[in-house]
C-alpha positions as CSV (number, residue, x, y, z in Angstrom):
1,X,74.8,38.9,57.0
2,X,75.8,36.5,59.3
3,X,72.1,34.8,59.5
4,X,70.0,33.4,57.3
5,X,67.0,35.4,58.4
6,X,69.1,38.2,57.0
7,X,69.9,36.6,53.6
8,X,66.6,35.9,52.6
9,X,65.1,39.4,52.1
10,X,68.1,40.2,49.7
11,X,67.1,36.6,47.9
12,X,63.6,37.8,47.6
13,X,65.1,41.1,46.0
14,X,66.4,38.8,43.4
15,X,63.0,36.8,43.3
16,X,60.9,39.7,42.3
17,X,63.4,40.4,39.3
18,X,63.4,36.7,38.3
19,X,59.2,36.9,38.4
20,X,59.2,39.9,36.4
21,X,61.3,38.5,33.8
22,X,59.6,35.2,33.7
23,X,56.5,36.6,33.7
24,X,57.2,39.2,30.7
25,X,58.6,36.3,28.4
26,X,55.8,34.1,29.4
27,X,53.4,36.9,28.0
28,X,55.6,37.4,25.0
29,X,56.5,33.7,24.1
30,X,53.0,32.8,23.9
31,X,52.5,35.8,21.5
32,X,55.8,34.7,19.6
33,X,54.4,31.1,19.4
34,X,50.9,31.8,18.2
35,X,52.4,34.7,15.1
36,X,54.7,32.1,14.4
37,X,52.4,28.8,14.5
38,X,49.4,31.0,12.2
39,X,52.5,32.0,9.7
40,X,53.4,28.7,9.3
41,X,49.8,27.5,7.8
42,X,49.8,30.7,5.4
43,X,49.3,30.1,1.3
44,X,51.9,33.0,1.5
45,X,56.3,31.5,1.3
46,X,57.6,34.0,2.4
47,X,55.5,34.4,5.6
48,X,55.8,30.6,5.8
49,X,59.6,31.0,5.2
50,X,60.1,33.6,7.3
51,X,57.9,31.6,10.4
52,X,60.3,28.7,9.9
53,X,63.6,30.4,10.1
54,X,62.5,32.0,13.1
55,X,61.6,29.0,15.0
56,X,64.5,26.8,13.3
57,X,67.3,29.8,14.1
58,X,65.8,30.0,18.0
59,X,65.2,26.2,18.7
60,X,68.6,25.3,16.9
61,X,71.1,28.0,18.7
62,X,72.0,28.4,22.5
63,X,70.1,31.0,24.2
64,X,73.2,31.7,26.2
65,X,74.5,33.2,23.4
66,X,71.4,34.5,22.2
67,X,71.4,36.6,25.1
68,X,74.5,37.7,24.5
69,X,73.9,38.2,21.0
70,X,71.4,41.0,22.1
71,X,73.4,42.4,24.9
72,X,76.7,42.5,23.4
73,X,76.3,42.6,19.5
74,X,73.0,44.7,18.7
75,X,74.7,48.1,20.5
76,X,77.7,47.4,17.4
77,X,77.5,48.7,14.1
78,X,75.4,47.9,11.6
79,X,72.8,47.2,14.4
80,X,73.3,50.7,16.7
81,X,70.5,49.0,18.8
82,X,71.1,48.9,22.3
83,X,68.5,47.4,24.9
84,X,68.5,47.5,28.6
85,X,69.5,44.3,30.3
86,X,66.2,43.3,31.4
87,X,64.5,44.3,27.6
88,X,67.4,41.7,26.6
89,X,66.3,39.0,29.5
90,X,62.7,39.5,28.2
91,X,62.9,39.9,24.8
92,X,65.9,36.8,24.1
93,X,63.5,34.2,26.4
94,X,60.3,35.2,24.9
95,X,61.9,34.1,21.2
96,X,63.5,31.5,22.4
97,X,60.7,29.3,24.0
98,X,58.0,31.1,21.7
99,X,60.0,28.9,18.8
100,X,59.2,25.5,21.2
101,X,56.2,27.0,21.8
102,X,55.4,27.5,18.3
103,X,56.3,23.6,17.7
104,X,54.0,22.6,20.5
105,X,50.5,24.4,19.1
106,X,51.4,23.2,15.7
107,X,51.3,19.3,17.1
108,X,48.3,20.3,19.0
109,X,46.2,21.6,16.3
110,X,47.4,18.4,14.0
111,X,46.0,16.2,17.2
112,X,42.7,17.2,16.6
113,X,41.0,14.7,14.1
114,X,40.5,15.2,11.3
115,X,36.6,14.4,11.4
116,X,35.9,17.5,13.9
117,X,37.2,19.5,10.5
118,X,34.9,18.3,8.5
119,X,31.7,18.0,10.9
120,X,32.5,21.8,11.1
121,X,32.9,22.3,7.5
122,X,29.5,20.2,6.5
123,X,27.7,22.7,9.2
124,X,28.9,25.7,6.8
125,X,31.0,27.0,9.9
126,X,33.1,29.9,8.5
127,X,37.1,29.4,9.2
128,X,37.1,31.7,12.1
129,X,34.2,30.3,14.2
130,X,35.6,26.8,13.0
131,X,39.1,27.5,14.5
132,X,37.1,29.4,17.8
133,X,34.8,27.0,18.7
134,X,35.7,23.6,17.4
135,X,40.2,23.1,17.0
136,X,41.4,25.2,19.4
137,X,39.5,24.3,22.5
138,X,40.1,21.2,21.5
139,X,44.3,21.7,20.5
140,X,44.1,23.7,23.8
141,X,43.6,20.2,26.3
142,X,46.5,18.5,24.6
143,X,48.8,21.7,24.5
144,X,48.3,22.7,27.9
145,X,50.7,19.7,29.7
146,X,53.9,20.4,27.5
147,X,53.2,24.3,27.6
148,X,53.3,24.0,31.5
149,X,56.9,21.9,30.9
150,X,58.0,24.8,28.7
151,X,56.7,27.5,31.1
152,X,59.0,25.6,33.9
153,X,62.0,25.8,31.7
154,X,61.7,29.3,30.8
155,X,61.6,30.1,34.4
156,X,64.8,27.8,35.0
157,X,66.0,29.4,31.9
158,X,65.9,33.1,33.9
159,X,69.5,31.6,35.8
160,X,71.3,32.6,32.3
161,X,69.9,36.6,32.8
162,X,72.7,37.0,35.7
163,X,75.6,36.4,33.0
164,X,74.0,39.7,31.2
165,X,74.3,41.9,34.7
166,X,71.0,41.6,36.3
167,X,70.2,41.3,39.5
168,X,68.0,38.2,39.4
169,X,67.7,35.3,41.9
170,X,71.2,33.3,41.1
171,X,72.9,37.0,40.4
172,X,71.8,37.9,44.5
173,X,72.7,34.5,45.6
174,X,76.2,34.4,43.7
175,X,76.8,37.9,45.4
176,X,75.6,36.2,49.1
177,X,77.7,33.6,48.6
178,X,81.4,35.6,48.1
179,X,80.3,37.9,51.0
180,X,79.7,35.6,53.2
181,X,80.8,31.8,52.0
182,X,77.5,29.8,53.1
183,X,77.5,28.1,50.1
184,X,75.3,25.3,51.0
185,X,72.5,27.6,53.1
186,X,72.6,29.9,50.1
187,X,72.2,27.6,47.4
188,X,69.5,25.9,49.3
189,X,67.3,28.1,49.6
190,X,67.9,29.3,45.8
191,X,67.2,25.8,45.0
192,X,64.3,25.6,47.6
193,X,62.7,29.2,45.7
194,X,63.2,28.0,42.2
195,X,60.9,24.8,43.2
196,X,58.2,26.9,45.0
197,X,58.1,29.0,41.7
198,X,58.0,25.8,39.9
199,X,55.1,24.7,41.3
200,X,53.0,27.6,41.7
201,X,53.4,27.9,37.7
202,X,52.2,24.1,37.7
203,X,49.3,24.7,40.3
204,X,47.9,28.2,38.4
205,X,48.2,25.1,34.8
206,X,46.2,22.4,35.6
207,X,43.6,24.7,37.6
208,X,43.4,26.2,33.7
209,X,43.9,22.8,32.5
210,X,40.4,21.8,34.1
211,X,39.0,25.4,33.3
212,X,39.4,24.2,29.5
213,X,38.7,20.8,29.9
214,X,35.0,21.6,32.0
215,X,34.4,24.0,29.5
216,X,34.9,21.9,26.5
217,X,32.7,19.0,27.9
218,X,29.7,21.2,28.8
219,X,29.9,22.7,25.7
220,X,30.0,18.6,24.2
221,X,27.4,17.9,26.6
222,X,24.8,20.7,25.2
């Protein structure tokens, strides 16, 4: 393992864990974030209640030791529940940023003026075609930047996943490291990895970012 050439395909072993992990609680934060955002705006407390704690308890808590609140504590009685290290990666990141994410659509959907409400309301829209066609594509344009920042950290967020024994991208290059003690080579190139990820997330955003804002103005324009 004396060359680089022959520490990167092990990094890349690590790579494809840290995608499918980021990926996974990318799918399930934006899930988490849209439950929570449309429970927060219900006539019912107790889902409003409940939507709050949730994103208050997640946003206000370390998600190191959430993490380890799922991997250590759930398998322990009362709970009896235990999850496979990556169902803990997945699951403890997707709740985690789908509380900022849930913060983030809320401030988007108050962005929108309040005069778009009530052209769609004089036009007799009913509330579903009025949240379809008129808020969100509009709550869409100004969520899209800070979702791409919370995207970034989730990915960033993915280090932490090595403390609970997966194999991911820092786990591999921790393991490179004591075998062979090229710290700065192997740290480089996690460093150099993270970024490429980083910006590919950014790239596949503001190509979506000008899918949404096209669409809106044609649709303006007509």
């Amino acid at each position: 393992m004396g060359d680089l050439h022959e520490l990167l395909p092990l990094l890349m072993k690590g790579t494809l864990v840290t995608v499918e992990i980021a990926v996974s609680a990318i799918l399930l934060a934006i899930v988490m974030a849209g439950m929570a955002t449309v429970l927060r705006a219900s006539t019912w407390r107790i889902l409003r209640w409940t939507a709050n704690a949730y994103v208050e308890v997640f946003r206000g808590t370390s998600l190191l030791v959430q993490l380890f609140w799922l991997f250590f504590v759930l398998p322990l009685p009362p709970f009896n529940l235990e999850l496979t290290p990556l169902t803990v990666a997945i699951v403890g990141l997707g709740l985690h940023y789908g509380a900022y994410g849930s913060e983030i659509l809320r401030g988007a959907l108050r962005s929108v003026p309040g005069g778009q409400y009530e052209a769609a309301l004089a036009l007799n829209m009913p509330a579903s075609t009025r949240m379809r066609r008129i808020v969100l594509p509009q709550a869409m344009i100004n969520a899209l930047p800070p979702a791409t920042n919370l995207m970034i950290e989730l990915l960033k967020g993915t280090s932490l996943v090595s403390l609970i024994t997966l194999s991911d991208l820092t786990f591999r290059a921790r393991q490179l490291d004591e075998a062979t003690f090229k710290t700065a080579e192997i740290f480089a190139l996690t460093l150099l990895i993270y970024f490429v990820m980083a910006q590919i997330v950014v790239t596949i955003m503001r190509h979506f970012e000008r899918r949404v804002s096209h669409g809106i103005t044609q649709r303006m324009a007509k």
